[in-house]
C-alpha positions as CSV (number, residue, x, y, z in Angstrom):
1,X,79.0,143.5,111.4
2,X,81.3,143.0,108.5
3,X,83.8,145.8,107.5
4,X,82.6,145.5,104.1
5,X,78.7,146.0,105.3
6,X,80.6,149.2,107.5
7,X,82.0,150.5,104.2
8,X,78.3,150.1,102.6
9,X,76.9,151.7,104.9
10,X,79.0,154.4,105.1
11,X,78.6,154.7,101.5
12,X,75.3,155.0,100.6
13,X,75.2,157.6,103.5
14,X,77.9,159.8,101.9
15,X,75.9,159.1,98.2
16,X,72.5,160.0,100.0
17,X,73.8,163.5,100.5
18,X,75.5,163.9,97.1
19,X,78.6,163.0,98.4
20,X,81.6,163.2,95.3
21,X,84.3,161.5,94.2
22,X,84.3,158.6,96.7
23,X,87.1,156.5,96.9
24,X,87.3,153.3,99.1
25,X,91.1,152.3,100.2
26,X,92.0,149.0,101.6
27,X,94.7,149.5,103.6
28,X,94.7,146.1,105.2
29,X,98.2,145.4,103.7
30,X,99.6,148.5,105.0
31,X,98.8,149.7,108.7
32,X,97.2,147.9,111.7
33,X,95.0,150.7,112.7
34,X,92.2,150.4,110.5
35,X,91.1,147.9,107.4
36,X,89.2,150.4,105.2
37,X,89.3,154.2,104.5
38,X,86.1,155.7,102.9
39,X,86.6,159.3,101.4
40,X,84.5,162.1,100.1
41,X,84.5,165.3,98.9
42,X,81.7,168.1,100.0
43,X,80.7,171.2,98.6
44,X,80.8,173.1,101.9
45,X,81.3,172.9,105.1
46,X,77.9,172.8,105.9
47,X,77.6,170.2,103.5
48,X,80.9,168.3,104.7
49,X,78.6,168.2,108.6
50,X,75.9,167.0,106.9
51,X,77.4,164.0,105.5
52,X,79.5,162.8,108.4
53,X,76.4,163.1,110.5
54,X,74.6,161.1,108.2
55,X,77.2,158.8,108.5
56,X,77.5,158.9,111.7
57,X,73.4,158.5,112.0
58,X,73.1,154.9,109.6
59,X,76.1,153.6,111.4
60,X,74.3,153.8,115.0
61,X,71.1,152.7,113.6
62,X,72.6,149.2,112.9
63,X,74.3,149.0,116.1
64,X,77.7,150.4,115.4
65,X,79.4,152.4,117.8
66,X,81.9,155.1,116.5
67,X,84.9,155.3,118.4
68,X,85.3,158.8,118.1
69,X,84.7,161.9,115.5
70,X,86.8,164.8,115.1
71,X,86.1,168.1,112.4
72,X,82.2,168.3,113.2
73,X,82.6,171.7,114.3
74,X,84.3,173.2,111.6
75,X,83.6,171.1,108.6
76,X,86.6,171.5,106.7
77,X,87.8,167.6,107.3
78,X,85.6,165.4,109.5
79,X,86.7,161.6,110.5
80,X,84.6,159.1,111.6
81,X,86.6,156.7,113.8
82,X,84.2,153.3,113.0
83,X,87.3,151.0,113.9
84,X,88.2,149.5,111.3
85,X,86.7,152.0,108.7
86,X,87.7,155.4,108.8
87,X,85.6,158.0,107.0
88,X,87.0,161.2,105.7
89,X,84.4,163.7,104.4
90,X,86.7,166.7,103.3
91,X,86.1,170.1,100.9
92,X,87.1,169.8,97.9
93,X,90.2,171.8,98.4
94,X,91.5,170.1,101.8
95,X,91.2,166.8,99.8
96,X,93.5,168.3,96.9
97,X,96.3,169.7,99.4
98,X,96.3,166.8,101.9
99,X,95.8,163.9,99.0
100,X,95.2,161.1,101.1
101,X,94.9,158.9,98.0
102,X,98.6,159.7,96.9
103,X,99.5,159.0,100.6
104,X,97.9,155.5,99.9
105,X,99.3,154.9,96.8
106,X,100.3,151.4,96.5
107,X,97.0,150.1,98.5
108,X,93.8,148.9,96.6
109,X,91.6,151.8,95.9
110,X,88.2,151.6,94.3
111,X,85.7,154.5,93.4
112,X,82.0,154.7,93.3
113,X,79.8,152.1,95.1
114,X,81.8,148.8,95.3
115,X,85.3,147.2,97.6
116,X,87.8,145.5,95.9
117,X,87.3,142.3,95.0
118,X,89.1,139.8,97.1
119,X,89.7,136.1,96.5
């Protein structure tokens, strides 16, 4: 599967649960470790579970093993270890202190439904 069909996925997951403000970063430019970073912001942290099992649902039922998960239990910030897409489902106030997308700043970073486009 392409990481671009990964990010999708992962997407329409996140937007299936009401998922807000997400953000896809391409951080192929800037680290080895991973291609794409998909965030989200959730409500609670019942809500934040919700979504990164969702995620973690669509991606299995196309074949995709996660390579690992960490946050379920607490559901202040989960991550979803897909390889090469990373998902972050955060509260809204984890997001705002740990500003991933200032962090990024520099790499390509889209919001709502769509990647970069790359030529």
């Amino acid at each position: 599967m392409q990481n671009e069909e990964l990010v999708k996925i992962a997407i329409a997951a996140l937007e299936d649960l009401k998922g807000q403000d997400i953000t896809t970063i391409d951080v192929r430019e800037k680290t080895s470790v991973t291609d794409f970073m998909v965030i989200a912001s959730g409500t609670s942290s019942r809500h934040v579970k919700a979504m990164a099992q969702e995620v973690l649902e669509k991606v299995k039922e196309q074949g995709v093993r996660p390579l690992g998960n960490e946050g379920l239990d607490s559901g202040e910030w989960a991550l979803l270890d897909l390889g090469d897409v990373v998902v972050h489902v955060m509260q809204v106030a984890t997001r705002q202190f740990y500003d991933l997308e200032r962090l990024w700043q520099g790499a390509e970073q889209s919001r709502a439904h769509h990647l970069p486009d790359h030529e």
